[in-house]
C-alpha positions in Angstrom: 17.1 4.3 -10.2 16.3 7.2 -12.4 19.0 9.9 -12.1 17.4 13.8 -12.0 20.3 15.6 -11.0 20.2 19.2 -12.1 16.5 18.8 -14.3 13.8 20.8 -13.2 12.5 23.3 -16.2 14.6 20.6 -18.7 11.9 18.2 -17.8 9.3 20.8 -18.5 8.4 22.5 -22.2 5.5 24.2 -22.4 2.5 22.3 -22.6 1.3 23.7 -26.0 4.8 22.4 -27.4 4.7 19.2 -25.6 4.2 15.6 -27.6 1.4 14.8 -26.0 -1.9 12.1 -26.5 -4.5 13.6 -28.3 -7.3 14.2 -25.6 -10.6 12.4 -26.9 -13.5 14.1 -28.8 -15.7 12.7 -26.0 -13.3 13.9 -23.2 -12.6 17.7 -25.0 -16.6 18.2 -25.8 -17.0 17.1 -22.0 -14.1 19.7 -20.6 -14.6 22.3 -22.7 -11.3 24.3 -24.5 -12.1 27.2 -21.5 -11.3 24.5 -18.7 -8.8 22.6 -20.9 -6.5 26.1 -20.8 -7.2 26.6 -17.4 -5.7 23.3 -16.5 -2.2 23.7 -18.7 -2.2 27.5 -16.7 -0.9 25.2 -14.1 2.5 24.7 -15.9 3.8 27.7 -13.6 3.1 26.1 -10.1 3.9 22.7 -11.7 7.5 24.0 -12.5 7.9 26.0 -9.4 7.0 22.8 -7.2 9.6 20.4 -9.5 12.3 23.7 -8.7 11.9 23.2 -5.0 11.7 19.6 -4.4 14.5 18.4 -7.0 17.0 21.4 -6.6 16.0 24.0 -4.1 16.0 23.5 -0.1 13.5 20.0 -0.1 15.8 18.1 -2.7 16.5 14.6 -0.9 14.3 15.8 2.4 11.5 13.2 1.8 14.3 10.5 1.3 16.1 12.0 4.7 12.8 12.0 6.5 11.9 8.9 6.0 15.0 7.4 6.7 15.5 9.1 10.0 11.8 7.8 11.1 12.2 3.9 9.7 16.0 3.7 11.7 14.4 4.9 14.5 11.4 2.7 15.0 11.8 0.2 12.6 8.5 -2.1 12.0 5.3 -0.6 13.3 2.6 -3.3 14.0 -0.9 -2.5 14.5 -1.5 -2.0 18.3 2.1 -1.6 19.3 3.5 1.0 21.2 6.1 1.4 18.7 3.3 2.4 16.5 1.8 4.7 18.4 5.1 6.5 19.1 5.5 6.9 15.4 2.3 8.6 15.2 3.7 11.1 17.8 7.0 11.7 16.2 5.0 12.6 12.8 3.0 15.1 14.9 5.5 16.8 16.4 7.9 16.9 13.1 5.0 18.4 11.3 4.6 21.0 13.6 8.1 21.2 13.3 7.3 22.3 9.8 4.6 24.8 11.0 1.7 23.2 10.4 -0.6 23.0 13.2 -4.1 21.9 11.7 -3.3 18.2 13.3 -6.2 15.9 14.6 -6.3 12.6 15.4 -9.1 10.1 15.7 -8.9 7.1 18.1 -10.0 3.6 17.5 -9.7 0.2 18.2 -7.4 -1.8 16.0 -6.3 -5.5 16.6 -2.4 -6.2 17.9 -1.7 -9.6 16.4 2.2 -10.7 18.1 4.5 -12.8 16.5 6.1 -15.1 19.0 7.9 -18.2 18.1 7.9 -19.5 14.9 10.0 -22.8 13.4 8.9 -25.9 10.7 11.5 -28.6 11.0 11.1 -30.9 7.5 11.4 -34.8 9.3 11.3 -36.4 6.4 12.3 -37.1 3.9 15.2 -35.8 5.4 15.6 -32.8 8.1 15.9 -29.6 7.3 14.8 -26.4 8.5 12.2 -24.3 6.7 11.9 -20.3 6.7 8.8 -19.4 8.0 6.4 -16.3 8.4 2.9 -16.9 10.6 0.5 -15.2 8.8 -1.7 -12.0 10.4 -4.2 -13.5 13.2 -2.9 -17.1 12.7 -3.5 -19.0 16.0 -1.0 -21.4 17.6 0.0 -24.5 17.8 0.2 -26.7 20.6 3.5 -26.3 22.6 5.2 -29.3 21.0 4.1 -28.3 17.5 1.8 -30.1 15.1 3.8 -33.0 13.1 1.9 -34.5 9.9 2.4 -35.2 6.5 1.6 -32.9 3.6 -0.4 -32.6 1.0 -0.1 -29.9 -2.0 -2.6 -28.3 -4.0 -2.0 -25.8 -7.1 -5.4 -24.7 -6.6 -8.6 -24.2 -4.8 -10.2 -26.4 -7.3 -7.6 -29.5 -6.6 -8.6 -29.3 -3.0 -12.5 -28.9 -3.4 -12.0 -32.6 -5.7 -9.7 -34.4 -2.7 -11.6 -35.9 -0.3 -12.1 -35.9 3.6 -10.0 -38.9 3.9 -7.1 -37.5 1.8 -6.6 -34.3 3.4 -8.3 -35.2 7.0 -4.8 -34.7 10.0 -2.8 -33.4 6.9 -0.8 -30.3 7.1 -2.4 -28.3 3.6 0.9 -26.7 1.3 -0.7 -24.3 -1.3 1.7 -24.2 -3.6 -0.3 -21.8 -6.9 1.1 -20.4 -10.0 1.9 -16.8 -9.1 0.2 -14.4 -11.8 0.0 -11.0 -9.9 -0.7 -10.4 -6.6 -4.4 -9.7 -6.8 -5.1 -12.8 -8.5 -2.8 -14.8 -5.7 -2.8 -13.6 -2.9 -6.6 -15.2 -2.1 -4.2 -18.9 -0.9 -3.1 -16.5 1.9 -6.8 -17.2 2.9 -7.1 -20.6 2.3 -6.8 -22.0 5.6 -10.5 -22.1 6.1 -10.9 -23.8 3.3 -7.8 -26.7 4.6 -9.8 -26.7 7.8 -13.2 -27.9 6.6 -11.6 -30.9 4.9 -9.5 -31.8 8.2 -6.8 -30.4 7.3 -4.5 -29.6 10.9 -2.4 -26.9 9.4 -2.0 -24.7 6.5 0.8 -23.3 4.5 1.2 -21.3 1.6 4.0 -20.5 -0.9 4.3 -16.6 -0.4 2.6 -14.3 -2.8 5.6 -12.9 -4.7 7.6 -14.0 -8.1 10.9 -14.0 -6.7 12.7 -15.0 -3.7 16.0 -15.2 -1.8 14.7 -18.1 0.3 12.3 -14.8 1.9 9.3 -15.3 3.3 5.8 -13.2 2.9 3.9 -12.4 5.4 0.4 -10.9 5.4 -3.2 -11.0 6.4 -5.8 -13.4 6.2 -8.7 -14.1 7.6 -10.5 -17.2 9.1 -14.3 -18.9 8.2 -16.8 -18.6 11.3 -17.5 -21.9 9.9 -14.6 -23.8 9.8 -12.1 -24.5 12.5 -8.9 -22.0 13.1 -5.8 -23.6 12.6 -2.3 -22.6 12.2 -1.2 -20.8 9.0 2.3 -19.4 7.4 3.6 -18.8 4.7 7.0 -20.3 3.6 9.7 -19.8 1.0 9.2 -19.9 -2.8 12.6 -22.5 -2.6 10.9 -24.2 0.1 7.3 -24.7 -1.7 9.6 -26.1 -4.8 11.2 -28.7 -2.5 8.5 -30.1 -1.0 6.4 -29.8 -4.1 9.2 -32.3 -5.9 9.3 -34.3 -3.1 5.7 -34.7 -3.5 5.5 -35.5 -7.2 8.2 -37.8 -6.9 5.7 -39.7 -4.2 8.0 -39.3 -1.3 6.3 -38.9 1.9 7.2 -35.3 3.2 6.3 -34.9 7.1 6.8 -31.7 9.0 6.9 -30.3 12.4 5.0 -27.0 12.7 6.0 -24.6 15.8 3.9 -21.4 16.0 3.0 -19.2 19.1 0.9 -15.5 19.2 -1.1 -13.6 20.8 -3.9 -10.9 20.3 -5.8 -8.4 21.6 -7.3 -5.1 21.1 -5.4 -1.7 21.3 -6.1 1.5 20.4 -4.5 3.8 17.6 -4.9 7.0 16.1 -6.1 8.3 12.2 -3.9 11.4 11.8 -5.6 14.0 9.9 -3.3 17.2 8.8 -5.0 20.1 7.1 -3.3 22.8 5.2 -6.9 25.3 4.8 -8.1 26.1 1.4 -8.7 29.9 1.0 -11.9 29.9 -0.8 -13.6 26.5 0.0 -12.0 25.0 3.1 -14.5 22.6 3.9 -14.3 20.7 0.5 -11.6 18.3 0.8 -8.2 16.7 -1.7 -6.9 14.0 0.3 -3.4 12.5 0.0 -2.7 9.5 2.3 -0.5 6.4 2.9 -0.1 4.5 5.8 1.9 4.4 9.1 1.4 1.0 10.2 3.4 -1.5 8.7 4.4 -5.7 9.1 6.5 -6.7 11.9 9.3 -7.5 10.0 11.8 -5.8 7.9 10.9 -1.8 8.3 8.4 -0.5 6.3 10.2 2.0 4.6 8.6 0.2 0.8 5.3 -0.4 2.4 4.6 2.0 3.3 7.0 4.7 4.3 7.4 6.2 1.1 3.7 6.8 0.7 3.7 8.1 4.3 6.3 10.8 3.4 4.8 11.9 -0.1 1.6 12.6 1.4 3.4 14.6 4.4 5.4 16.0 2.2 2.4 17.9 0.5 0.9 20.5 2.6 4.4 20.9 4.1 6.0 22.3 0.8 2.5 24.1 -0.4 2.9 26.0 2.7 6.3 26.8 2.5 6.1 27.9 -1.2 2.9 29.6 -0.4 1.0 28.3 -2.8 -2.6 28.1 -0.9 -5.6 26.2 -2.9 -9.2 26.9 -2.9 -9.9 23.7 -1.8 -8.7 22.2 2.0 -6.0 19.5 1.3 -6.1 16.6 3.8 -3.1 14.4 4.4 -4.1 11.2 6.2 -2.1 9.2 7.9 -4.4 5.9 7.6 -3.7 3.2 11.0 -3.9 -0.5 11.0 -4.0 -0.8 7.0 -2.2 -4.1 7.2 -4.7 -6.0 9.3 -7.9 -5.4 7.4 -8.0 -1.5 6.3 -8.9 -0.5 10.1 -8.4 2.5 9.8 -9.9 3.6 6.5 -13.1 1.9 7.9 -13.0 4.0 11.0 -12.8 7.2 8.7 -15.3 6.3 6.3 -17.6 5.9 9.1 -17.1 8.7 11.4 -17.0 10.6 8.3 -19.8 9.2 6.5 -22.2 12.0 6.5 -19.5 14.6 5.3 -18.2 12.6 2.5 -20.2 14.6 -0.1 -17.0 17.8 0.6 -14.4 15.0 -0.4 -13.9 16.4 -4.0 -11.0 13.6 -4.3 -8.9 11.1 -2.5 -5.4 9.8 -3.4 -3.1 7.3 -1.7 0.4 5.9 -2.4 0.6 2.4 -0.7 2.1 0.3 -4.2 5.7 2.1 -3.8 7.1 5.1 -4.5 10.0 4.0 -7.7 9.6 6.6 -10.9 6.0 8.0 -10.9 4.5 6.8 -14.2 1.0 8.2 -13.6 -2.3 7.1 -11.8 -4.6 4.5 -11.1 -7.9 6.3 -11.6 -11.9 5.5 -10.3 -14.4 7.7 -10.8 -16.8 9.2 -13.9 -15.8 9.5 -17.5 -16.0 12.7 -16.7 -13.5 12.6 -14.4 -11.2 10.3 -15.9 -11.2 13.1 -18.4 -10.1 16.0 -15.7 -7.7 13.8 -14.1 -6.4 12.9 -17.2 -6.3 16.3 -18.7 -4.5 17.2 -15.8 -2.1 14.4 -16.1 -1.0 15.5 -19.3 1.4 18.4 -17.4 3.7 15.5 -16.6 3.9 14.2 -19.9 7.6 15.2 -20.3 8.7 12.9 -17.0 6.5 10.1 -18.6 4.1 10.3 -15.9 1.1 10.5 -17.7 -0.6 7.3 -17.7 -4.1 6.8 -16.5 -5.2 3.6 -15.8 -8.6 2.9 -15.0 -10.1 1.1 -12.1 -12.9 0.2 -10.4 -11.4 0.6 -6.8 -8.1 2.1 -6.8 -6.4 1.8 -4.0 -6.6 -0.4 -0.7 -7.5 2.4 2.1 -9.2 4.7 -0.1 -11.2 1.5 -1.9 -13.5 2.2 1.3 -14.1 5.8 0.7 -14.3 5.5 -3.3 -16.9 2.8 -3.1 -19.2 5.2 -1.9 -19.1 6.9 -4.9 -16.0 9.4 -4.2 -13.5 10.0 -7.2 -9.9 9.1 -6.4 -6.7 7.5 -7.6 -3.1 5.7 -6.3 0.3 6.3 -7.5 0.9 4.6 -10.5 4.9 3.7 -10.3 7.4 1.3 -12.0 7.2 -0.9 -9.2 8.3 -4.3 -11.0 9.6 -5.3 -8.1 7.8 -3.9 -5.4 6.3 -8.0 -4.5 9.8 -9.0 -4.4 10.2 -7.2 -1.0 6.5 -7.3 0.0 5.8 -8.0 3.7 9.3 -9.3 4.0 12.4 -8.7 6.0 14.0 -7.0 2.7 11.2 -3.9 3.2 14.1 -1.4 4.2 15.4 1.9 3.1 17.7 -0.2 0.7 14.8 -0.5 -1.8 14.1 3.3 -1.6 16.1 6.2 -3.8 16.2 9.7 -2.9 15.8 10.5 -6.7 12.6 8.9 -7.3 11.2 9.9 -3.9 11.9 13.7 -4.7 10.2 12.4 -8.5 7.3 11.1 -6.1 7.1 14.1 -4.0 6.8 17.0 -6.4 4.7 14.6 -8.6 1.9 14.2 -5.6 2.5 17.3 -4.6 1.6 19.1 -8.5 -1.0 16.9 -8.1 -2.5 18.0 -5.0 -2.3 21.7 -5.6 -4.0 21.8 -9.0 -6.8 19.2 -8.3 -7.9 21.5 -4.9 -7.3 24.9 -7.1 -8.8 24.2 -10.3 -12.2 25.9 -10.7 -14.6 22.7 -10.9 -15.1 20.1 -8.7 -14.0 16.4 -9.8 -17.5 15.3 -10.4 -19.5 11.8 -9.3 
């Protein structure tokens, strides 16, 4: 937790005295010192933004917001109705607010439900096992599946065992955690389990640490291979049957998982604060509502959710009124497979050419340190440029990527420049998809950090006088 109480201009020296990175030869011959200037002009409605969020009347709102709305409906699974109550309540509190731009965009999202869910280890002695069914898993028989197991490190170690090894076996994936998008690929891995015979599939959850907590998440299932049940289970518990297992001890276990699904519909929610000289060109902000159906989504993502709210709401109220149209989005069923975003990107596929840039916060909201940026060199070098106003609340990094972000991957691999928070969220996978996601992680400080951050952010990418090019 980063204490800010009483900085706002203390953060800020003018940019021309500020210790910052040199900008590039490559990136100041591509900007130009005429746009360069223009961009540390911003320093004024920078400062102003910083004064109202961290001292004025929306110090701690974000923080107070989003707690109000995660203690009242808690988790919010695609297709429930909890969800789609949420999505009302943000309507109405943003009119609240007086903003009135508000659309919303139906589709059809799955509604995967958690029912019962228990692994009993039989031998080699009895114990119970903490367990999470993983997105779209499919049940097991009434009485549960009992077999022995088999662990694998890695994909590779199951591809050399054969049929007969793995054939009736319940499949325990039990990899070397790296980082999470190097991992979390054994959350899929039951496909692979099934072709060999495997009857079930397990996975150590996709996290570095643990308090014997579960992680849940999506996966998805080969056309080609039979479905069978999948979960994840505890780092401890992975270790113990892992050493039972080297030692040569026969570990058998009784698996007990019931779900349902179907198809529901659910809303996009599109809020639009005009821009006064190009409103049809677009800066979008995002995160989204849905969340797991456990713990209550106040990491992952409320605190993304809010930020992006939290934009046009305070432009508005501080009057500060871009040329550009900026866009919050509040993206559905991101959890199950980026349902949402796909719906967008579709609906809005021949418009995409006004999306001038696209940001979303879905990797926490702990200190802002910068972004995570895709797009052109020249670009990088705006964004960058612009980046450099934060330099004195170190949140001026920019670190490149191909496809930042996991809703807006599907809009900026179509070509459209865009970015996601870049935070110090160490230990953001330690409460990842698990019942530990709750306002308990979250601090009103960095949230108000967040805030005015995405917020500067916004207002000078849709004001500036160029477009973010392709």
């Amino acid at each position: 937790m980063r204490c800010v109480a009483g900085l706002v201009l203390i953060f800020f020296i003018s940019v021309s005295d500020a210790k910052s990175l040199e900008s590039s030869d490559k990136c100041r011959a591509l900007l130009g010192d005429a746009l360069i200037k223009e961009i540390a002009s911003y320093e004024n409605a920078r400062d102003e933004i910083f004064k109202y969020v961290l001292e004025g009347d929306f110090k701690s709102k974000t923080y107070d917001e989003l707690e109000k709305f995660v203690d009242k409906f808690g988790a919010r699974m695609s297709g429930s109705q909890v969800l789609e109550d949420s999505i009302d309540y943000m309507i109405q509190l943003t009119q609240e607010e007086d903003l009135n731009d508000i659309t919303t965009e139906e589709l059809e999202v799955p509604h995967w439900i958690r029912e019962q869910e228990k692994i009993t280890m039989l031998e080699p002695r009895s114990k119970s096992i903490a367990v999470l069914g993983l997105g779209r898993s499919v049940s097991t028989p009434p009485e549960g599946i009992t077999a022995e197991v088999i662990v694998f490190s890695t994909f590779d170690k199951l591809d050399e065992a054969s049929v007969e090894d793995v054939e009736g076996k319940i499949v325990l994936y039990d990899p070397v955690y790296t980082n999470y998008g190097e991992t979390v690929a054994y959350r899929s891995g039951a496909a692979k389990a099934a072709k060999k015979g495997a009857v079930a599939s397990l996975v150590r959850s996709i996290a570095p640490f643990s308090i014997n907590s579960p992680h849940t998440g999506s996966q998805s299932y080969d056309e080609n291979a039979p479905k069978i049940p999948t979960a994840a289970i505890t780092l401890e518990d992975a270790d113990l049957i892992r050493r039972f297992y080297d030692r040569g001890e026969r570990v058998v276990l009784n698996i007990k998982m019931q779900s349902s699904y179907e198809t529901k519909t659910s809303r996009n929610t599109l809020i639009d604060l005009k821009g006064t000289k190009n409103p049809e060109k677009l800066v979008i902000v995002s995160g989204h509502i849905d969340s797991w159906d456990v713990g209550q989504g106040a990491m992952d993502d409320g605190g993304g959710l809010f930020v992006s709210w939290a934009a046009p709401v305070i432009l508005k109220k501080l009057n500060l009124r871009p040329k550009r149209t900026v866009r919050t989005i509040f993206w559905t069923a991101e959890e199950l497979g980026l349902i949402g975003a796909r719906a967008y990107e579709e609906k809005h596929r021949n418009e995409s050419q006004n999306i001038n840039f696209i940001m979303e916060s879905d990797e926490g909201t702990f200190a802002p340190l910068g972004l995570v940026v895709s797009g052109t060199q020249e670009a990088r070098c705006i964004i960058g440029e612009i980046l450099k106003l934060f330099e004195s609340i170190n949140a001026s990094a920019l670190v490149e990527s191909d496809s930042a972000g996991s809703d807006i991957s599907v809009i900026i691999n179509t070509g459209v420049p865009g970015a996601s928070l870049h935070n110090a969220n160490e230990r953001y996978f330690w409460f990842h998809h698990t019942e530990g996601d709750t306002m308990n992680v979250e601090s009103p400080e960095e949230l108000d950090l967040c805030t005015a951050f995405w917020t500067s952010l916004a207002y000078i990418i849709a004001d500036i006088s160029v477009d973010i090019p392709r």
